[in-house]
N, C-alpha and C positions, 0 to 999 in steps of 0.2 A: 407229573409236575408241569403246569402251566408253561410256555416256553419263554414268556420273560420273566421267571422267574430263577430257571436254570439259567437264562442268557448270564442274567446281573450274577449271579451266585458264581458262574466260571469266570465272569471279566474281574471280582474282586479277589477270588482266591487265585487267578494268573498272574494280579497286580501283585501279589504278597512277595513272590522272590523281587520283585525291581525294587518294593519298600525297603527292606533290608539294604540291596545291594545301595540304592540311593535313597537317603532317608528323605530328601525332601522332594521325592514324588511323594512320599509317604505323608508328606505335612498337606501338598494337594489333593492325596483322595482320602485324608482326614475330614479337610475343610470341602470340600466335597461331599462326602458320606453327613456332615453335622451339619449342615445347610440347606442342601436339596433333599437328604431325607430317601433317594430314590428307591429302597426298600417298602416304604411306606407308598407307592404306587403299585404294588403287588400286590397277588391273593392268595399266593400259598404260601411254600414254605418260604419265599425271603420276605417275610414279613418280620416273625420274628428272629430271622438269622442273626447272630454277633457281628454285623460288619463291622462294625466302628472298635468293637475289642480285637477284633483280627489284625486290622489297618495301625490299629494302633501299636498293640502287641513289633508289628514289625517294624514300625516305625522308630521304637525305642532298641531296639533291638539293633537298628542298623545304625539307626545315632551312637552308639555304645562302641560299637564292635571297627565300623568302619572310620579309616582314617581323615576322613573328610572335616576342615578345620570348623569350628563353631565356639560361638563365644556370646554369652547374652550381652547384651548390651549395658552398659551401666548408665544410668540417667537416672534422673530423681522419679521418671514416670515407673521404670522400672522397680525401684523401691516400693515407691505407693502400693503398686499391685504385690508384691510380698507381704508389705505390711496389711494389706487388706485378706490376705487368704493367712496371716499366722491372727490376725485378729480374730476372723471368721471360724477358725479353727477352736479357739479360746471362748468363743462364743459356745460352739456347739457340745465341748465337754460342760457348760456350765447349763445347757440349753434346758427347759419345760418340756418341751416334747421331745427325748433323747430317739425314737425311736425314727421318728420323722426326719429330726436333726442330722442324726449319721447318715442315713438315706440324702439329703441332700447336700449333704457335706462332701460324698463322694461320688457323685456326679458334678459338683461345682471343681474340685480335685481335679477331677481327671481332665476339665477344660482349661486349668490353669496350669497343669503339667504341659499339655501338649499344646498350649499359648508361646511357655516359653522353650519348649523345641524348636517351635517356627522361629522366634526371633533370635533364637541362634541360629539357625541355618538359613534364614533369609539375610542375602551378606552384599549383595549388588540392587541394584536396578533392576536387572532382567528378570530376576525373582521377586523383587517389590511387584513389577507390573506383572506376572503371570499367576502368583497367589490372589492380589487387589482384583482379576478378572476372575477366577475359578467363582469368588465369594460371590461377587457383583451376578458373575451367569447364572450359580447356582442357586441364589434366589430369585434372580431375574424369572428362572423360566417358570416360576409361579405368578410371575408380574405377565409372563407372555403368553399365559396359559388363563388369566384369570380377565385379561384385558378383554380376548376375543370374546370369553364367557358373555360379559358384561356386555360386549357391543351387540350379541348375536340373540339377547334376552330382554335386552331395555334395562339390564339393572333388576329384573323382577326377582331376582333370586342372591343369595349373597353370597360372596366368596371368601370359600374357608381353607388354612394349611391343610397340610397331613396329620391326623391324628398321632398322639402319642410323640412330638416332635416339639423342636423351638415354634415352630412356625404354626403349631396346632393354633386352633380355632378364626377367629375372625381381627382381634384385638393385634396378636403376634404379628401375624401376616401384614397386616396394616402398615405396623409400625415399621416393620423391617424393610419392607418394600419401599417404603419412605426414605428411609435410611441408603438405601441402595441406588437411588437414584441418581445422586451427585456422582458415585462413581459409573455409573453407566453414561452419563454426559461426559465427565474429563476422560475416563478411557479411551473414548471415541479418536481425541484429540493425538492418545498415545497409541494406538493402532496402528498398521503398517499397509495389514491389509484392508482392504476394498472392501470385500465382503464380513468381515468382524465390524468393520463401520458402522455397514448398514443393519448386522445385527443388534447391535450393543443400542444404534439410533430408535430401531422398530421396537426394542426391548423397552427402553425408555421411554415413548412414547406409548405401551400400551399397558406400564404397568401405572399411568394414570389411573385410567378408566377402572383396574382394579384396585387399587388404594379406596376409591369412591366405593364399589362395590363391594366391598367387605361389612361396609353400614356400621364402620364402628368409629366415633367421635373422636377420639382421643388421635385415631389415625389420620381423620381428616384433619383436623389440626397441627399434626405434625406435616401431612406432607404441605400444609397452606405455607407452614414456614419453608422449608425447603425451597419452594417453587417460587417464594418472595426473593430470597438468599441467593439462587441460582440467577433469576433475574438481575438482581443489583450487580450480581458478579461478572454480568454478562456484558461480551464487548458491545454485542448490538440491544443495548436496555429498553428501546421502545418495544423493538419486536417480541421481544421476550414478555415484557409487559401484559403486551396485546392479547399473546398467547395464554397468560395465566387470565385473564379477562377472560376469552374465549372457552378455555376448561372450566371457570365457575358458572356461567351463563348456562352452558350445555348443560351442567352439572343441575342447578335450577329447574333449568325448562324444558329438558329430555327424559331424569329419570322419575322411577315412580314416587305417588305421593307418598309411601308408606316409607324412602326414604328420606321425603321432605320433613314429613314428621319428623323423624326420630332427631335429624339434626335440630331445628328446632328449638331441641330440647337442652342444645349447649345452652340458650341464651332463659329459657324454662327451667334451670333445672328442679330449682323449688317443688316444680309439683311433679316432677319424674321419680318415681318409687328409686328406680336404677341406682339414678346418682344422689339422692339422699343415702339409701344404705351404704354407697360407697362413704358418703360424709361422716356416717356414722364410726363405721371403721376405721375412718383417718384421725376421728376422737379417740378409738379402743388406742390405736396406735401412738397417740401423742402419750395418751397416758402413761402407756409401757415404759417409754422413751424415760419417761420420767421419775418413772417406777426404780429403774435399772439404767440410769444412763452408763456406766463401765462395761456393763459384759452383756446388756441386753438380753433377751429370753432365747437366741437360739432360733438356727432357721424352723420353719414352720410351726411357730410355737400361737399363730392365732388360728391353726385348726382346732385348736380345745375351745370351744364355746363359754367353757366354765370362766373361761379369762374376764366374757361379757359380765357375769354374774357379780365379782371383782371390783373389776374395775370401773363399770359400767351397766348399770344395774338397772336404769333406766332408761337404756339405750329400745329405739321402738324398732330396730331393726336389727339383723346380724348377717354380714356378710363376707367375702374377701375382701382385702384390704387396697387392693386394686390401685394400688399407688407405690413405681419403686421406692419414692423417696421417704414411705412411711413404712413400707417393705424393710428398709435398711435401718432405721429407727428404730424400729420393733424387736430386728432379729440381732442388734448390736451395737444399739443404745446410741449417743451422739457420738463415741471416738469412732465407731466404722461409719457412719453418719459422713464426719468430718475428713477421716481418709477417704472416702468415695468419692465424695465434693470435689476433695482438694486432686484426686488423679483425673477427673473430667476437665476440671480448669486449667489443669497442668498441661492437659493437651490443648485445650483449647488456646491458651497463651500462645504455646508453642509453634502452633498450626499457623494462628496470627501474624506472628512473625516472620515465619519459612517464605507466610505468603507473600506478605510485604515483602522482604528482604529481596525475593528472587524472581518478582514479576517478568516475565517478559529475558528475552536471551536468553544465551548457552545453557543457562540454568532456569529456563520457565518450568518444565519436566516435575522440575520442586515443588515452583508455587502451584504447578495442577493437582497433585495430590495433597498438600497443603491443603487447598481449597477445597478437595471433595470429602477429605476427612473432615474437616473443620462443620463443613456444610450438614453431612450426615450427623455430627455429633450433637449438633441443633437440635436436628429435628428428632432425635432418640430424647433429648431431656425433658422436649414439649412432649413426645407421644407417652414416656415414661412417668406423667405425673398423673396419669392415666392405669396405664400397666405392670400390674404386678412382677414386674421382672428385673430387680437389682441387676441379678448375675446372667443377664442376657447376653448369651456367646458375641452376637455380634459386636454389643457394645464393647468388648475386650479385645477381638479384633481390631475396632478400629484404633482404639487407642495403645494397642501393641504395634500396628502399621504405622504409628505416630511415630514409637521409638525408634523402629527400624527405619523409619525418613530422617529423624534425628541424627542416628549413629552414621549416617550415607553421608547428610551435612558434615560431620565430623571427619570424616575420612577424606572429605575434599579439603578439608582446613588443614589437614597436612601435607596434599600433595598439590592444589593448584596455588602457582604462580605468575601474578597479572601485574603489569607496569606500576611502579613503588612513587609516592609522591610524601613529603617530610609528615612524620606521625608526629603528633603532639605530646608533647609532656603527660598530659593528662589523663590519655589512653592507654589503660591499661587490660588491654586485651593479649591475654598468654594462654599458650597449649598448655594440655597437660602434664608434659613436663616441666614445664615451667618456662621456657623459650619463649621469644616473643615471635609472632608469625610471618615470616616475607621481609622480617627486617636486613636490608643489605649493609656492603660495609660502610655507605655514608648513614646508616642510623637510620636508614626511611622503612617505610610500610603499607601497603597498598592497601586504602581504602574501599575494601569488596567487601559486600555482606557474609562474605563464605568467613571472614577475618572476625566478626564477630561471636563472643561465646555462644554455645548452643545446648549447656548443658538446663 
């Protein structure tokens, strides 16, 4: 047996008694194991070993058993995501392709089981920020590993995931790396040490060059928003400016033309076969929607071809459908449609306001991860209208890290107390218990963002 192959094989199965004992190591070498994939840089037998049934396995195991307090969070985002896996569920006993359906039903399962283990056990800060880094690294080091590629080739070659992974092919990787970037800049800011700085800076910095190198449109797109977003957000906005200047130019006049072409072809797309048959699809798609809009056909229900014949008879092409938001259409008509929408928005409001609310002081900490979820959520809708992946792990991370920023807001609304000035008649802002917050005994109530509802 190859010796990293044993190495990983003994560091996962030594990690299994700490899982048990502490479940939320267990939620870290979860999101660890479903992110970096690092079985999938093997050649023998940990290729196909069960890490993530092991890791997980213990992980429920020690959430059960040990006394360690946990509690999901209750927020309306939290809902959403219920209502979207019992809708999805209702989908799939109704589904066109059952065979395909149950197979994806229970892998989309078992990411939204062990979504809300973490947001029960992630219960402070210090857990917010060491899960938000494990994710951020552990795709990072495909950003730090694809960057140099690209620097030391010219770009002449593309960079792809790990097979058989979220991160498989060219499209995934793009996207996610996109996505990853705003938390690799505000982490930076919540680092302590020195050296995690300058990794998290170097990381960020080189998973530019591979976003670009992956050669897949949809991802340049998303990370162009990102790096607009990041900018305007930023304290110093010319510099930041300058520098996304500077990455498009390079991007231009450094790399090859084959992938001058292909981009291009955003502004082409009429005469690119590529993205017409994607067009095509997004019609097989609309139709369904329409077809079925209550219970939709069911995940994977446009691997039947016969659908085209159907629905779409004179379609000149047939392909994947390559678009979540007709992904979600298709597999569960406009009510999952309208739940999916409405828990991206749900965070995005939310993020909006943490960020406003908490700019800057005792509580900036807030609006930095406010803003790098916020920011990442962007750029997943742009690269998403692109890639086929509704139920992509990350996207549910971040917007589970939403709630557990939420529920953290909520826990300061009942214990900080900041100097009280007369509240108005008009305001009605109350806990949930019904009490009104910080009210003393002449009737007053401190004017803090933390005193406004957060639900």
């Amino acid at each position: 047996m190859p010796i990293r192959d044993l190495s990983l094989i003994c560091f996962v199965v030594a990690l299994l008694p700490v899982c048990v004992a502490r479940p939320f190591v267990g939620v870290l070498a979860w999101a660890w194991i479903s992110f970096m994939n690092p079985h999938r840089l093997a050649w023998g037998a940990a290729w196909n070993f069960p890490f993530a049934l092991l890791v997980g396995s213990a992980t429920l195991a020690g959430f059960v058993l040990t006394g360690e307090p946990k509690r999901v969070p209750r927020t309306v985002g939290t809902a959403l995501i219920v209502a979207l896996w019992l809708w999805m569920t209702v989908s799939t006993v109704f589904a066109h392709n059952p065979q395909g359906a149950h197979a994806a039903w229970a892998i989309r399962s078992k990411m939204f089981l062990m979504l809300f283990v973490s947001l029960a056990l992630v219960r402070d800060r210090e857990r917010l920020k060491v899960l938000t880094l494990v994710v951020a690294l552990s795709i990072g080091f495909y950003g730090l590993k694809g960057g140099l590629f690209v620097l030391a080739t010219g770009g002449r070659y593309h960079v792809e995931g790990p097979d058989i992974s979220m991160l498989a092919g060219e499209n995934h990787l793009g996207v996610a790396l996109s996505m990853t970037l705003p938390l690799l800049y505000y982490l930076r800011r919540e680092a302590r040490q020195r050296t995690l700085q300058h990794l998290l800076l170097i990381t960020f910095a080189l998973s530019i060059p591979a976003v670009v190198g992956t050669y897949s449109r949809g991802a340049l797109l998303s990370l162009g928003s990102v790096l607009v977003m990041l900018a305007v957000k930023s304290r110093q906005k010319v510099i930041a400016g300058l520098l996304c200047a500077t990455c498009a130019l390079g991007a231009v006049y450094l790399l090859p033309q084959e992938w001058t072409s292909r981009m291009d072809t955003i502004a082409t797309y009429q005469t690119d076969s590529s993205a017409t048959r994607r067009i095509d699809a997004w019609i097989l798609a609309w139709r369904l929607g329409l077809a079925r809009p209550i219970l939709g056909w069911g995940p994977e229900a446009m691997e039947d071809e016969k659908l085209y014949d159907r629905f779409y008879p004179d379609s000149p092409s047939r392909a994947d459908v390559h678009s979540a938001y007709f992904q979600i259409l298709s597999e569960g008509g406009f009510v999952t449609l309208g739940i999916w929408l409405g828990l991206i928005v749900w965070a995005l409001v939310r993020l909006r306001w943490l960020e406003t609310a908490f700019r800057g002081g005792e509580y900036g900490w807030i609006a930095n991860y406010a803003s790098m979820f916020q920011v990442g959520l962007v750029g997943y809708m742009i690269g998403a209208a692109f890639l086929e992946q509704g139920f992509f792990d990350l996207l549910y991370y971040f917007v589970g890290l939403t709630v557990v920023l939420v529920e953290l807001v909520r826990k300061q609304v009942d214990t900080v107390r900041v100097p009280a000035i007369p509240l108005p008649k008009s305001v009605a802002c109350r806990l949930s218990d019904g009490r009104q917050p910080g009210v003393s005994d002449a009737g007053v109530a401190p004017p803090h963002p933390l005193y406004v509802p957060v639900r």
